[in-house]
C-alpha positions as a Markdown table, in Angstrom:
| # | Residue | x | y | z |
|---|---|---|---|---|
| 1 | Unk | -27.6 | -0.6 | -13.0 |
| 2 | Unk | -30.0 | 1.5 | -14.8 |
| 3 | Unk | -28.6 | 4.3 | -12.9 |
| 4 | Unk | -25.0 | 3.7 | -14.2 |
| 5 | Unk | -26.4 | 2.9 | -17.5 |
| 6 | Unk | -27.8 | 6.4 | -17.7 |
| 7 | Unk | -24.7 | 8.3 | -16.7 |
| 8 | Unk | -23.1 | 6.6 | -19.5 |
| 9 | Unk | -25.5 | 7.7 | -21.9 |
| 10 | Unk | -25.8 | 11.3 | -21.1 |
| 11 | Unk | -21.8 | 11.3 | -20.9 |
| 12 | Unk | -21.1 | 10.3 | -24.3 |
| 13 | Unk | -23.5 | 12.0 | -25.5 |
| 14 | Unk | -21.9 | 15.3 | -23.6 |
| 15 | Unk | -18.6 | 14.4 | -24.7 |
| 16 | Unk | -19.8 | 13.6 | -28.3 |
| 17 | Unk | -21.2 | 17.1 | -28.5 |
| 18 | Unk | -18.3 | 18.6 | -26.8 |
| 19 | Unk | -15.6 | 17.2 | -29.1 |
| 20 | Unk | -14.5 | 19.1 | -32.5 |
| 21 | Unk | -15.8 | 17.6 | -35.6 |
| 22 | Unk | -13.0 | 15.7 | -37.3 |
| 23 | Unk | -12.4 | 18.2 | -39.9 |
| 24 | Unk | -11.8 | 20.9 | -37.6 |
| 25 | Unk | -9.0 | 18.7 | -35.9 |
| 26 | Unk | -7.0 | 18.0 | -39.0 |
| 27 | Unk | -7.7 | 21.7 | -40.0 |
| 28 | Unk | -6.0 | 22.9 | -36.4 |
| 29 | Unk | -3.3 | 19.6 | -35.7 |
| 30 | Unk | -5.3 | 19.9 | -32.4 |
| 31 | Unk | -5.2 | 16.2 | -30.6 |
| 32 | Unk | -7.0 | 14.9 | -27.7 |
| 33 | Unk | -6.2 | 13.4 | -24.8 |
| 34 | Unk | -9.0 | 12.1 | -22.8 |
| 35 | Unk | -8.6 | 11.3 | -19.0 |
| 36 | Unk | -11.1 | 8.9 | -18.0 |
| 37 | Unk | -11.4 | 10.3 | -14.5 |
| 38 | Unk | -11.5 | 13.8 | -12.8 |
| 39 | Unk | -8.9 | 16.1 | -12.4 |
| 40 | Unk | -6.5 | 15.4 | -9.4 |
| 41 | Unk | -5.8 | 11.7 | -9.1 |
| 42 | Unk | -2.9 | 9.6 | -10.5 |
| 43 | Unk | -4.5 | 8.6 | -14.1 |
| 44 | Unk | -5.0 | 12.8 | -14.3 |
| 45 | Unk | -1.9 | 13.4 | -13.3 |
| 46 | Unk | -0.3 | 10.9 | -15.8 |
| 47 | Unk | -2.5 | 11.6 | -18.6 |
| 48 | Unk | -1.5 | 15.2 | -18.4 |
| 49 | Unk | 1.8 | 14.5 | -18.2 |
| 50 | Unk | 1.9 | 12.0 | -21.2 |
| 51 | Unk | -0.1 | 14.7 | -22.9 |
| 52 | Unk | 2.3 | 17.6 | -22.7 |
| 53 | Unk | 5.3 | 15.5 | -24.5 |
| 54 | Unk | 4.1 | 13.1 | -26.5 |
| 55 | Unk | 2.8 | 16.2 | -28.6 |
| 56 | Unk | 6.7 | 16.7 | -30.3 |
| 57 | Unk | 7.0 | 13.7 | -31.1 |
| 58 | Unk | 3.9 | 13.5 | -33.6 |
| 59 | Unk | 4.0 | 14.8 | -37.2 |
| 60 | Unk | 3.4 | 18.0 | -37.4 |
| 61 | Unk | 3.9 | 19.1 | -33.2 |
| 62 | Unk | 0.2 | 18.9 | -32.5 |
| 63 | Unk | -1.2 | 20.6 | -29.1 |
| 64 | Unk | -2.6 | 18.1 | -27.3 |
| 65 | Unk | -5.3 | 18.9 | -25.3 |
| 66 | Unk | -6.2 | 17.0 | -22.1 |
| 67 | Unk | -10.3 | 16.5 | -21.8 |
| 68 | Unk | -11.3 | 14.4 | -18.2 |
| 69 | Unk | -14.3 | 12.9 | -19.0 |
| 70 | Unk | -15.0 | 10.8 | -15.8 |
| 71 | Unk | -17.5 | 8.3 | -15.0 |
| 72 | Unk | -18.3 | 5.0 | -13.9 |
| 73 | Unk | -14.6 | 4.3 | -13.1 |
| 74 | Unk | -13.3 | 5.5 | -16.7 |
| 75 | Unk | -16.0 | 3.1 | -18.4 |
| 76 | Unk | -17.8 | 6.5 | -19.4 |
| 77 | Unk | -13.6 | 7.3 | -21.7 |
| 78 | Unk | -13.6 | 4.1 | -22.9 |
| 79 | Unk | -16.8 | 3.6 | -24.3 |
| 80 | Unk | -16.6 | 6.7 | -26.0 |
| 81 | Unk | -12.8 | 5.7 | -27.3 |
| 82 | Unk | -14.8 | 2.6 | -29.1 |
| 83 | Unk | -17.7 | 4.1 | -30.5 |
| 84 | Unk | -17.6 | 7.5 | -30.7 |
| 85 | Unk | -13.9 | 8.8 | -31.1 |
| 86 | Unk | -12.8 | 9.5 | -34.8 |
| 87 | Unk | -10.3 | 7.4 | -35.7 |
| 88 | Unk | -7.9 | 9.6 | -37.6 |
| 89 | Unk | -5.0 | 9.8 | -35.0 |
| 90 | Unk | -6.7 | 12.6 | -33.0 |
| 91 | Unk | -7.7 | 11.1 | -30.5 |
| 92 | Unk | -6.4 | 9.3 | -27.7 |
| 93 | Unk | -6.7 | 8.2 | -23.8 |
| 94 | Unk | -5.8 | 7.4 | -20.1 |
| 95 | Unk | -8.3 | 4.6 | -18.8 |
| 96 | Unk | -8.1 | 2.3 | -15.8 |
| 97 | Unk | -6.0 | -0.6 | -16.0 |
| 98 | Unk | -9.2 | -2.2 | -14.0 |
| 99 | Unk | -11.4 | -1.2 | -16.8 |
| 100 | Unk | -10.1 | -3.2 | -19.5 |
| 101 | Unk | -11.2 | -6.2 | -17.2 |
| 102 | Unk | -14.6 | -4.8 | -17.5 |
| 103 | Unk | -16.2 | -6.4 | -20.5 |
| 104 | Unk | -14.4 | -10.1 | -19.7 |
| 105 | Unk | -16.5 | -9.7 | -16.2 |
| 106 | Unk | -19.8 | -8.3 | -17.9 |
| 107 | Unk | -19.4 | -5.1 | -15.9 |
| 108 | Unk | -22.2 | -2.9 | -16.9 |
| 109 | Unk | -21.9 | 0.2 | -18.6 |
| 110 | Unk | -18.2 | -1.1 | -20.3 |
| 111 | Unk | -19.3 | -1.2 | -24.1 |
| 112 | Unk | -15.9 | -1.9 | -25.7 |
| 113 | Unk | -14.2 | -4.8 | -26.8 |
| 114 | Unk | -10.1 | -4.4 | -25.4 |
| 115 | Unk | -9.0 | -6.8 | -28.0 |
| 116 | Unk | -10.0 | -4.3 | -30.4 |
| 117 | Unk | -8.7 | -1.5 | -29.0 |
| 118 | Unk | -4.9 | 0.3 | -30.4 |
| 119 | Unk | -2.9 | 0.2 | -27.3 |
| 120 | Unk | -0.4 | 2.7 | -27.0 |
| 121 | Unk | 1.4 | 1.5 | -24.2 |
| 122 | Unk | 2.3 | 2.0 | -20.3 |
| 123 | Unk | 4.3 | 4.9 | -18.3 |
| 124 | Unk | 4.6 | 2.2 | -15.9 |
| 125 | Unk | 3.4 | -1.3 | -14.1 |
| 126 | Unk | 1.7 | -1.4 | -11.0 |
| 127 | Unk | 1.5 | -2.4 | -7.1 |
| 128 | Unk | -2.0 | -2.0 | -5.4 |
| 129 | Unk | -1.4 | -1.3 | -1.7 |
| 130 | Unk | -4.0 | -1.7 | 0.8 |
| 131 | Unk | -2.9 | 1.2 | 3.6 |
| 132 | Unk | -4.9 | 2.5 | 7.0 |
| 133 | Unk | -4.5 | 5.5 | 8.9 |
| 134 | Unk | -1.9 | 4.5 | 11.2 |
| 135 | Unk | -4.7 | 5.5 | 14.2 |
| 136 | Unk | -6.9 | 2.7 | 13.0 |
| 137 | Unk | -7.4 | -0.4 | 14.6 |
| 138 | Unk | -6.7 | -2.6 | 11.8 |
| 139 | Unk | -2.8 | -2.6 | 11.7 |
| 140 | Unk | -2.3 | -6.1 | 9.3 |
| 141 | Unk | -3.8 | -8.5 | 7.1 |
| 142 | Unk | -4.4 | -10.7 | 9.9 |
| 143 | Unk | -6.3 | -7.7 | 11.7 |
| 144 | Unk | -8.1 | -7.3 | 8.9 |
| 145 | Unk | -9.8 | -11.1 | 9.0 |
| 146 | Unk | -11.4 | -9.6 | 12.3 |
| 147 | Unk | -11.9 | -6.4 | 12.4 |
| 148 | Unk | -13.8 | -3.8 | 10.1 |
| 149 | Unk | -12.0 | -1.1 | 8.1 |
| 150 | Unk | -14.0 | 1.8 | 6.5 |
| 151 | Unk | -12.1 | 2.9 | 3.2 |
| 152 | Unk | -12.9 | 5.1 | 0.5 |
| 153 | Unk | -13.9 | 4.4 | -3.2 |
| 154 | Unk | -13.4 | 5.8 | -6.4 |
| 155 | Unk | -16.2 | 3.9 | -8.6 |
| 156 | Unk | -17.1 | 0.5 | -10.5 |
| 157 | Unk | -13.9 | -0.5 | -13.0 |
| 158 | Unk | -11.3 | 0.6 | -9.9 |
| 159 | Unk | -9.6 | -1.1 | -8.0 |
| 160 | Unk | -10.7 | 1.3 | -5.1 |
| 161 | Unk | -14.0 | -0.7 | -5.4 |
| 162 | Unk | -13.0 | -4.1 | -7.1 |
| 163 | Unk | -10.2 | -6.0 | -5.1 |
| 164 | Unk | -11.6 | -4.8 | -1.2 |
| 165 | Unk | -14.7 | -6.1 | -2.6 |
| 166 | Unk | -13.7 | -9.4 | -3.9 |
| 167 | Unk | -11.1 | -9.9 | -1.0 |
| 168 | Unk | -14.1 | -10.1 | 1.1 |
| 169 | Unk | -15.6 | -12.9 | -0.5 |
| 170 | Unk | -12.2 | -15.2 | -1.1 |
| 171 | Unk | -10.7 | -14.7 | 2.2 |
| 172 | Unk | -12.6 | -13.0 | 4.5 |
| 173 | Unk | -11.4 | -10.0 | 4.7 |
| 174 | Unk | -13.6 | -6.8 | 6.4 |
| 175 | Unk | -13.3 | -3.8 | 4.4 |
| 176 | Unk | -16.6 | -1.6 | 4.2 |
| 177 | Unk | -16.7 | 0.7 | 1.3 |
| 178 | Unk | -18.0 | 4.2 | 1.5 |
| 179 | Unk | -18.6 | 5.3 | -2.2 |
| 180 | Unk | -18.7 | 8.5 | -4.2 |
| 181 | Unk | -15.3 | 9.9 | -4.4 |
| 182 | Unk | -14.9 | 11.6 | -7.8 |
| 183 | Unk | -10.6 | 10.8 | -7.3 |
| 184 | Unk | -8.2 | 9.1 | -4.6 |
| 185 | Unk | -7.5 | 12.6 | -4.1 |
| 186 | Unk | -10.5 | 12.9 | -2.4 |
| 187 | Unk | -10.2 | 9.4 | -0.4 |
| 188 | Unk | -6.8 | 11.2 | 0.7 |
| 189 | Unk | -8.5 | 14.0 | 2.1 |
| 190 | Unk | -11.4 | 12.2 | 3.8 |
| 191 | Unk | -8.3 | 10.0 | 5.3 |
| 192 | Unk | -7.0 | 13.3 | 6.8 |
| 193 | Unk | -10.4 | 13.9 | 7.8 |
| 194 | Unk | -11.2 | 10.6 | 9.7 |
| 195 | Unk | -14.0 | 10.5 | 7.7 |
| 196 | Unk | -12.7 | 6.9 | 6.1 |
| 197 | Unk | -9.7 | 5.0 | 7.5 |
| 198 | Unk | -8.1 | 4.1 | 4.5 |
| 199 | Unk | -7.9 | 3.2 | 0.3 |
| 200 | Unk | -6.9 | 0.4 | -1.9 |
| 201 | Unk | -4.7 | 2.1 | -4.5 |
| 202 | Unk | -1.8 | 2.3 | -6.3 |
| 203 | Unk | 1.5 | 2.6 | -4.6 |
| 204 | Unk | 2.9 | 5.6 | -7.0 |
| 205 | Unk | -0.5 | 7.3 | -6.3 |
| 206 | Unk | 0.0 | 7.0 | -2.8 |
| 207 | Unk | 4.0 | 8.1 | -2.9 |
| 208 | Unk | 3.0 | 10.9 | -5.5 |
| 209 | Unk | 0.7 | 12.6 | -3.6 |
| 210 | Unk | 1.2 | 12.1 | 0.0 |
| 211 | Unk | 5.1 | 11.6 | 0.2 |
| 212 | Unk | 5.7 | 11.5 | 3.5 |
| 213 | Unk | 2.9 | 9.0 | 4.4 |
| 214 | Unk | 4.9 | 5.7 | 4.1 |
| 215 | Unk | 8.2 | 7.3 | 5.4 |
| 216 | Unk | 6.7 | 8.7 | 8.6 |
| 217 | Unk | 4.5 | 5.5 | 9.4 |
| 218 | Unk | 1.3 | 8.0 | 9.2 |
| 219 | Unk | -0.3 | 4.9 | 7.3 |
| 220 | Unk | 0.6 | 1.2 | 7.2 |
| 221 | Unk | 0.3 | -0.8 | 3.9 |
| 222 | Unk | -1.8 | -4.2 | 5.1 |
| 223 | Unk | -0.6 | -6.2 | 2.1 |
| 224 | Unk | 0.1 | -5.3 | -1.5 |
| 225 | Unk | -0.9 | -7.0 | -4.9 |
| 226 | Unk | 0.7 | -7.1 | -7.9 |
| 227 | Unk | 1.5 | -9.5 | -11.1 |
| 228 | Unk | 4.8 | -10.4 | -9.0 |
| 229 | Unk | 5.7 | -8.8 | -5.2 |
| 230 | Unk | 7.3 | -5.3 | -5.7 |
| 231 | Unk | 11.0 | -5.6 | -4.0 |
| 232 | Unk | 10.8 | -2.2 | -2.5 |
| 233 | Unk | 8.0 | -3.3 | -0.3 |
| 234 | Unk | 9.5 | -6.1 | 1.5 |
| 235 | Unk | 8.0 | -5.6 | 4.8 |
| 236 | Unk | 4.3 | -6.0 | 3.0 |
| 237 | Unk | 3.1 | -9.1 | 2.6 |
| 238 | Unk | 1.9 | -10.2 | -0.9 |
| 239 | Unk | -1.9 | -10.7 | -0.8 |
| 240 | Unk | -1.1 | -13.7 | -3.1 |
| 241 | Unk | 0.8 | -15.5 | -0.3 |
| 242 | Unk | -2.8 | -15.3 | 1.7 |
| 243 | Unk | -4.7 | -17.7 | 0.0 |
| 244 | Unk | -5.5 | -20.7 | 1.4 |
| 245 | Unk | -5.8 | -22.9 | -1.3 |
| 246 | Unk | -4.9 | -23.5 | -5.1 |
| 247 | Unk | -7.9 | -22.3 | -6.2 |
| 248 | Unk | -8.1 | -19.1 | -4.3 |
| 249 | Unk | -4.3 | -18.7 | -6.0 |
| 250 | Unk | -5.7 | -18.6 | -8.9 |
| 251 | Unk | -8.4 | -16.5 | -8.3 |
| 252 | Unk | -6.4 | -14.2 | -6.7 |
| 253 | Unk | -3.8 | -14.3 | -9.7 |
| 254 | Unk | -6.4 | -13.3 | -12.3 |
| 255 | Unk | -7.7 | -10.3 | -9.5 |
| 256 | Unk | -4.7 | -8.8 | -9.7 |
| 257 | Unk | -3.2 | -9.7 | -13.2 |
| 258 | Unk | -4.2 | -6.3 | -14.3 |
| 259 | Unk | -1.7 | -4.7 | -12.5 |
| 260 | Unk | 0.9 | -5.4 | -15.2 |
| 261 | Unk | -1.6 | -3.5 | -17.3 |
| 262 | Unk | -0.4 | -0.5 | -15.3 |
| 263 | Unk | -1.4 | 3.4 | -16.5 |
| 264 | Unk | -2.9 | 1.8 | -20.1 |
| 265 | Unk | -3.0 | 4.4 | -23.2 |
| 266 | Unk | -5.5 | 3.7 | -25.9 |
| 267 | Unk | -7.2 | 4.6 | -29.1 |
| 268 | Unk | -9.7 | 3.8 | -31.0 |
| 269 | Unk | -10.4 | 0.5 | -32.6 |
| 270 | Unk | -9.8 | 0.2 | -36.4 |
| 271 | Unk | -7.5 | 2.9 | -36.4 |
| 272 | Unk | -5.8 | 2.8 | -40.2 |
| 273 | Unk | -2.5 | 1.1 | -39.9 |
| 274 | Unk | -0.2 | 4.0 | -40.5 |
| 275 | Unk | -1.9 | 6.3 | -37.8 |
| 276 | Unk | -1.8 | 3.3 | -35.5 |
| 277 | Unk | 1.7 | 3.1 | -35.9 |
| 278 | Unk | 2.4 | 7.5 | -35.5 |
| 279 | Unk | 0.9 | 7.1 | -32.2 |
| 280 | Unk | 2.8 | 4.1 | -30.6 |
| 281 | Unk | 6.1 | 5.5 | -32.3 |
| 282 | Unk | 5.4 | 8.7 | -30.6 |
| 283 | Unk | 4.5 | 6.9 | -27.3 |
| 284 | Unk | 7.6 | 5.0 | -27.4 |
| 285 | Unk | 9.6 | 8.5 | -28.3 |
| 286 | Unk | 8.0 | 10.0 | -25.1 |
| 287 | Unk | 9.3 | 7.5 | -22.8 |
| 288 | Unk | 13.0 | 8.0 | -23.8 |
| 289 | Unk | 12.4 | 11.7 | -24.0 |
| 290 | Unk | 14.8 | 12.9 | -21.6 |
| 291 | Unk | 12.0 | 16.0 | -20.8 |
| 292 | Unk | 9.7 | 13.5 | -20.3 |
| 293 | Unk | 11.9 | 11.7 | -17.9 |
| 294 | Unk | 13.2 | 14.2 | -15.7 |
| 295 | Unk | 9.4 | 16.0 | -15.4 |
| 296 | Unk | 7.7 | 12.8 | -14.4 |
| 297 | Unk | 11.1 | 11.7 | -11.9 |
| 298 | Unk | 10.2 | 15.6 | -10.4 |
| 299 | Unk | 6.2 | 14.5 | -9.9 |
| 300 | Unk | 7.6 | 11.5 | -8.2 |
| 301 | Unk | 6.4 | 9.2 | -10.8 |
| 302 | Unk | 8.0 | 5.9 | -11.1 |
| 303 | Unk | 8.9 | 5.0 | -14.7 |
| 304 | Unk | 9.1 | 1.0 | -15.9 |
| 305 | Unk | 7.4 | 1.4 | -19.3 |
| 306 | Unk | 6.1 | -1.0 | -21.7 |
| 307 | Unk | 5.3 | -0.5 | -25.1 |
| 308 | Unk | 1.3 | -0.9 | -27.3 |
| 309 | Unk | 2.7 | -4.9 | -28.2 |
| 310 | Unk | 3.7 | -5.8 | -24.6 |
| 311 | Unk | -0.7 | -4.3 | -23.7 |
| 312 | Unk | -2.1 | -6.2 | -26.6 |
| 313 | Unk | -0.3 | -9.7 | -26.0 |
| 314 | Unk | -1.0 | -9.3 | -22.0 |
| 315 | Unk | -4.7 | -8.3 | -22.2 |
| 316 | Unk | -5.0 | -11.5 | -24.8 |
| 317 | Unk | -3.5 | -13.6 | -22.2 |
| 318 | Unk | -6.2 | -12.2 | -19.8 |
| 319 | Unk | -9.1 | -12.7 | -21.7 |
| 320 | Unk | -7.5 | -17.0 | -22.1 |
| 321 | Unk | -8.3 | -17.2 | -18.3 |
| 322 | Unk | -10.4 | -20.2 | -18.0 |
| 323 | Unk | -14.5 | -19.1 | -18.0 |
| 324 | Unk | -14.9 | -20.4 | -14.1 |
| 325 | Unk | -12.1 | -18.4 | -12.7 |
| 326 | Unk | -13.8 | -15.2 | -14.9 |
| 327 | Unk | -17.4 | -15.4 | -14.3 |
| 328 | Unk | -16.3 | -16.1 | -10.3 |
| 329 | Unk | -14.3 | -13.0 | -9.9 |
| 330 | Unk | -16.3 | -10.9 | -12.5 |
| 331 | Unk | -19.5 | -11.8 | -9.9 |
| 332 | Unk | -17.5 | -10.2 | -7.1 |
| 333 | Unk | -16.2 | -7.0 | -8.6 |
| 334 | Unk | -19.3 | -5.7 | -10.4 |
């Protein structure tokens, strides 16, 4: 904890120092885009996409410049999106859809309050599959209740790290986590490797950057998990449909309610209400741009976006979840 605690400090203190002061933005129209994770996994690849359109449709045709500032599984972006960030419209971000969860649970090192936050919106919603190298032993769920699988992940606020972990503990489930990947990029590679034998991640990560993985049954996907079963996965079993019990529904449910919270874009708290309103209007614009739409459909990202109201309401409706359910899974995913 104290080690996390200190990565966080020194990072937005970095990042702080880094960053133009606010005059110099509104002097040079520039605009921000911080990535709250390292360059070459799917919350880079999207923020850098968002990043390259959403300029147009701004007053003025800003540049907008994407900045990663990884750590502690995007905790590191969103901290400094609440307390640091000037709130003038020049700033804005890609974080974890895991990370918003991060403050409900009492996750150290997430200093923001998501109810405060000006959500911009979602690219898309999500499926988390659970895949193996198709050379591992575990083949399915039901392997998976009795036999160990070594998977890779990407850092606290993830779901990399937070659903394997708290599967474990609800149903009984084997995964062993080897830490310290910097991206599921990397978790790819050391899948190639043999070094681990597989990831918890999302499915257009997966089908973005390894294509021909699912199609040529190099991986199997044990189960997948999602605010409701994805339709173009109908041979996977919903991890919802494991639980035993009511209860474990429900626990299950809130796990993986964040799904719907998808690839979330954010700015600061506070913002005044007419820069607020520039920066969802220009979200919104970019995801009927037909630029927009035909780069990310080349990048093999699947579009179903929702809009900076749809976040806010749905991240309220999180944060309702009754206090056992909470403190229960926030326990298992710290």
């Amino acid at each position: 904890m104290r080690h996390i605690k200190k990565i966080l400090l020194v990072a937005l203190v970095a990042a702080a120092a880094a960053c133009p002061a606010r005059a110099q933005l509104s002097n040079t129209k520039a605009t921000t885009m911080v990535i709250g994770f390292g360059p070459g996994g799917g919350y880079d690849l999207w923020g850098r996409t968002v990043a390259r359109f959403i300029g147009k449709h701004m007053p003025g045709a800003p540049n907008v410049v994407a900045q990663n500032m990884p750590g502690a599984g995007s905790y590191v972006a969103a901290s400094y999106m609440y307390n640091i960030a000037p709130k003038d419209g020049t700033f804005m971000a890609i974080i974890a859809r895991d990370a918003t969860l991060g403050p409900l649970t009492g996750a150290d090192g997430a200093r923001f309050d998501p109810n405060k936050m000006t959500w911009l919106g979602t690219p898309t919603t999500e499926t988390n599959v659970c895949i193996a190298n198709a050379t591992a032993k575990v083949k399915s769920f039901d392997d998976l209740l009795k036999t160990e699988l070594i998977i890779g992940d990407t850092g606290p606020g993830t779901g990399t790290r937070s659903y394997p972990n708290a599967l474990n503990a609800l149903l009984g489930t084997k995964f062993k986590l080897v830490s310290g990947f910097p991206s599921s990029s990397d978790v790819f590679l050391a899948m190639e490797r043999g070094e681990v034998d597989g990831i918890c991640e999302s499915l257009d990560s997966v089908t973005g950057k390894r294509p021909d993985w699912l199609s040529s049954r190099k991986v199997n996907i044990l189960f997948q998990g999602g605010a409701e079963p994805n339709p173009d996965l109908k041979d996977a079993p919903s991890i919802i449909d494991q639980a035993k019990t009511d209860q474990q529904r429900a626990e299950i449910k809130f796990l993986y309610e964040g799904q719907g919270i998808g690839r979330p874009f954010v700015a600061p708290p506070n913002l005044p209400a007419d820069k607020a309103r520039m920066l969802r209007e220009a979200f919104d614009a970019t995801m009927k741009d037909p630029e927009f739409i035909a780069e990310a459909t080349r990048l093999k990202l699947s579009l179903d976006p929702r809009d900076g109201a749809y976040l806010t309401r749905l991240i309220a409706d999180i944060y309702a979840t009754p206090k056992p359910i909470i403190e229960k899974i926030g326990k298992l995913i710290q």
